[in-house]
C-alpha positions in Angstrom: -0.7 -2.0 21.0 1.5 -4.6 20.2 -1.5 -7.6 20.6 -1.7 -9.6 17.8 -4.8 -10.3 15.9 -4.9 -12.7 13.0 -7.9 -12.7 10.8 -9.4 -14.1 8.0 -13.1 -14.0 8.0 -14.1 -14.7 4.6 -17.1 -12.7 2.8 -18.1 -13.0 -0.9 -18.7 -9.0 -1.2 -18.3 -6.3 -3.8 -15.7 -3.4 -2.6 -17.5 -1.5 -0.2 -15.5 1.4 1.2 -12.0 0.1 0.3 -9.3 2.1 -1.7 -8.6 0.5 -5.2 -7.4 2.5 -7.9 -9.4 1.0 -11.3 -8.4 4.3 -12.9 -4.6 3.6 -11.9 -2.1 3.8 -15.1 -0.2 0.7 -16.0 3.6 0.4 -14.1 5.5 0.6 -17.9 8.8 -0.5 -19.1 11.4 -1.6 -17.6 11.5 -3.0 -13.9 13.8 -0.3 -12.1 16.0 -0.7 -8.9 16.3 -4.7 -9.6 20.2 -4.3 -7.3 20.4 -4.8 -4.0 19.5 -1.6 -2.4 21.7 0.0 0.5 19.6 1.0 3.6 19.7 2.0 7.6 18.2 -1.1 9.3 14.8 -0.2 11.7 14.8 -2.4 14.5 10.8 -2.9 14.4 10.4 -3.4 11.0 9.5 -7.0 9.7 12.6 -7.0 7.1 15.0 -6.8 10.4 12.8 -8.7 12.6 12.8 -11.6 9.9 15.8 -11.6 8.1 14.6 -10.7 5.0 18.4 -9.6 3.9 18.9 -6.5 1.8 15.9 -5.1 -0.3 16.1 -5.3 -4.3 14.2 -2.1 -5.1 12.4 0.5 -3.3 12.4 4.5 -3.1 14.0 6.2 0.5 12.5 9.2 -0.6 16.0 10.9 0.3 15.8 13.5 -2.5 13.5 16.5 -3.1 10.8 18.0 -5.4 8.7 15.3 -7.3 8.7 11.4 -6.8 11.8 9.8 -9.2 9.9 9.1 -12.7 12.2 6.0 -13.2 10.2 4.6 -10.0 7.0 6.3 -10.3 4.0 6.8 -12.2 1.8 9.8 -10.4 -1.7 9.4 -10.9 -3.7 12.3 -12.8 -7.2 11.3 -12.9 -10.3 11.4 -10.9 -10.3 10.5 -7.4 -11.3 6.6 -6.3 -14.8 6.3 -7.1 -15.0 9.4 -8.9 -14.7 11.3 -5.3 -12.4 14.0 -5.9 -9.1 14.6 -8.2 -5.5 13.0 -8.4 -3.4 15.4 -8.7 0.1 15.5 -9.4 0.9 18.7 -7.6 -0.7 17.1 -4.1 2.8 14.9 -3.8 6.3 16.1 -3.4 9.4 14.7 -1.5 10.9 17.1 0.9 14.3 15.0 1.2 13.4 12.1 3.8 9.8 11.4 2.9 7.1 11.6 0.3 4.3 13.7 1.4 0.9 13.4 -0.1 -1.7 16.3 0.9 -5.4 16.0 0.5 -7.7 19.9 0.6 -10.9 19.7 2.1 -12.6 19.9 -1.5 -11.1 15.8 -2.6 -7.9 17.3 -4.4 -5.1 14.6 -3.2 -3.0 12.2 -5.0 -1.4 8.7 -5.5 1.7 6.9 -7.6 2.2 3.5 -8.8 5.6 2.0 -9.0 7.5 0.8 -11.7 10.0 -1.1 -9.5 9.6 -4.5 -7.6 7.0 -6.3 -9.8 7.2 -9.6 -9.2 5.0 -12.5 -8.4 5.8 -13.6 -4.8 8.1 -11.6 -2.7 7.8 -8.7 0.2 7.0 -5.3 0.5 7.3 -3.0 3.6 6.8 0.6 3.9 7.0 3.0 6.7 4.2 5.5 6.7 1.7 8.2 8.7 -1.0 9.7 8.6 -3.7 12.3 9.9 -6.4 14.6 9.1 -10.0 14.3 8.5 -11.6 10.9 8.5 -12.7 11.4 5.0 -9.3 11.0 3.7 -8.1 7.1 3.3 -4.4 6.2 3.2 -3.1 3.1 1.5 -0.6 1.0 0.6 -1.8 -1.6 -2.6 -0.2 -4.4 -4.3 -1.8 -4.1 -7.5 -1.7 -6.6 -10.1 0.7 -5.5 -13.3 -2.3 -6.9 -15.9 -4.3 -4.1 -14.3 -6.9 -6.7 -14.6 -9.1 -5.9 -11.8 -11.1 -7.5 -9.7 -10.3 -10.9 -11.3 -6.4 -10.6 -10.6 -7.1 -9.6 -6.9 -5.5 -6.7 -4.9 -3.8 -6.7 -1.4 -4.3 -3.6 0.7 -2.2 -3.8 3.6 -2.1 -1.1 5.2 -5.4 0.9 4.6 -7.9 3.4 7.3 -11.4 3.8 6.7 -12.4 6.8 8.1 -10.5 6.3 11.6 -7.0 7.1 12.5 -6.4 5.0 15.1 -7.6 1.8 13.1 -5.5 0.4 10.4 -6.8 -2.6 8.2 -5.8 -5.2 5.5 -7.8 -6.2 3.3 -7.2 -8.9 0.6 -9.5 -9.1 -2.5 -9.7 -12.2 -4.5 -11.3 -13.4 -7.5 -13.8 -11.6 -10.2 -17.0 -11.3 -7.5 -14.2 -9.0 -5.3 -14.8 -10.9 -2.2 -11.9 -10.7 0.2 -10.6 -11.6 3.4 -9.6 -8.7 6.4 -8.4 -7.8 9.8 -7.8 -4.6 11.9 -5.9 -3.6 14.3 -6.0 -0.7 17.1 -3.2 1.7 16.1 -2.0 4.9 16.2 -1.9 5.6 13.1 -0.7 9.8 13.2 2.9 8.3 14.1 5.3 6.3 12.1 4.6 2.5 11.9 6.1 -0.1 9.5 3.7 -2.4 7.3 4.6 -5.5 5.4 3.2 -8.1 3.9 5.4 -11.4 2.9 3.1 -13.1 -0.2 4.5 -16.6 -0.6 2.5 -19.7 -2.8 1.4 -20.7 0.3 0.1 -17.5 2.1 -0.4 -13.7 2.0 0.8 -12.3 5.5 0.5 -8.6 7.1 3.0 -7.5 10.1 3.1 -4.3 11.7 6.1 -2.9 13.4 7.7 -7.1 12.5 4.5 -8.3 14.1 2.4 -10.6 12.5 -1.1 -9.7 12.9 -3.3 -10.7 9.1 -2.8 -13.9 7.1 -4.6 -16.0 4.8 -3.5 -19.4 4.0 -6.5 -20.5 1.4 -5.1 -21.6 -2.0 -7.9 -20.3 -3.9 -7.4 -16.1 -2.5 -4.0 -16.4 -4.6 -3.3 -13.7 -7.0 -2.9 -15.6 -10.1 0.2 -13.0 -11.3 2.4 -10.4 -10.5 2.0 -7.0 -8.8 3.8 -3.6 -7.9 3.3 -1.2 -4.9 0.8 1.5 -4.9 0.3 4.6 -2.6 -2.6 6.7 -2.6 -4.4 9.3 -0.3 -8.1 8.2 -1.2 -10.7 10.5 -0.9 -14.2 9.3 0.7 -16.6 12.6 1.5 -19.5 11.5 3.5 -21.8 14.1 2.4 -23.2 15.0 6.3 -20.3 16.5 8.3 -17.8 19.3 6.8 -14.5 17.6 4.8 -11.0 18.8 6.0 -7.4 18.8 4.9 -5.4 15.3 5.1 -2.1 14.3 4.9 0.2 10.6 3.9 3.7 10.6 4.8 6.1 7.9 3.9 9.5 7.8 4.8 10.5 4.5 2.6 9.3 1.9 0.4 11.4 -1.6 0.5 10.9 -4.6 -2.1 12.6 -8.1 -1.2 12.2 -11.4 -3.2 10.6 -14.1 -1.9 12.4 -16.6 0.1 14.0 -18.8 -2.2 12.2 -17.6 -5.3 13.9 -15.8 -8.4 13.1 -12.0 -8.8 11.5 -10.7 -11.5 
């Protein structure tokens, strides 16, 4: 569907049913990948569709066996909520993507970066996803303080329970409220999300179409943030769980349009 939708319907509301990862460890030392990063264009991506030039950081995934430690931190914790575990063993790279895999019994997993912090700038990531609707996959800015709710959180590419609706939610402030959207989707082939967070306006595309924004001041995260993807686990305690499956081909950090990076 290549409809736009542009939403922004604002609710003072604790998380209910989206992805965060309070547990999530810290992104630590150094920012890595700050050079300009060489990459095959994709025609339908927001970076190409928009001009965003050459990303400064981000992982192609074009290696194998576990995610690159200088970029990532994998998660090994309980699941989100306490649903599950994170395990390191659930995420491997097989040479031209990252592949997280959930079992039926909540064992998935999730990373944090330790590239592309900065306050303002882009993100984009090419993912898909399928399996059972209890499994969740997400891509997170997450603030660096790890001082959530108060420093917000921009999900901007998350499902809840349906694969063939994808949403963005963006949480503001200590009370968690948030602003959303969704969009019909098929979400079990390869899409490209991106969100461009300026001082004047967070902004989710899919596929270099804009379709979530928010342009209120006061939803600002008040400091910088780093990319997070997870395979979220949310059993629903009625029908039998299955398997579930995140695949990302890349992840692409660009600097803010006339703004310094980090």
């Amino acid at each position: 569907m290549h409809r736009q939708l542009i939403a922004s319907c604002v609710a003072a509301m604790f998380l209910s049913g989206c992805s965060s990862p309070p547990a999530q460890p810290a992104a630590n030392g150094a920012d890595q990948g700050s050079d300009p990063v060489a990459v095959t264009p994709v025609a339908d991506s927001a970076a190409a569709m928009l001009h965003w030039g050459a990303p400064i950081a981000g992982d192609e995934f074009n290696y194998t066996g576990e995610p690159d430690a200088l970029k990532w931190s994998v998660y090994d914790s309980s699941g989100h909520a306490g649903n599950g575990v994170r395990s390191p063993g659930q995420v491997t790279v097989d040479g031209s993507q990252m592949v997280i895999t959930g079992t039926p019994d909540g064992i998935s997993a999730g990373m944090s970066a330790k590239f592309g912090r900065q306050k303002y700038g882009r993100w984009e990531v090419r993912a898909a996803g399928s399996g059972d609707d209890a499994y969740h996959m997400v891509a997170i800015l997450w603030p660096d303080s790890g001082n959530w709710p108060c420093d917000g959180e921009v999900d901007y590419m998350e499902t809840t329970g349906n694969w063939g609706l994808i949403n963005f939610f963006h949480h503001y402030g200590c009370s968690n409220s948030k602003t959303s959207g969704s969009k019909a989707l098929d979400l079990t082939q390869f899409h490209n999300y991106a969100v461009d967070w300026t001082p004047d306006a967070i902004v989710g595309y899919v596929d270099g179409v804009k379709w979530f924004e928010d342009r209120d001041p006061a939803h600002q995260p008040p400091g910088s943030m780093h990319q997070t993807l997870q395979l979220d686990w949310f059993p629903d305690n009625v029908t039998a769980d299955g398997p579930g499956e995140l695949r990302v081909d890349w992840v692409r950090v660009y600097p803010a349009e006339g703004s310094p990076r980090l």
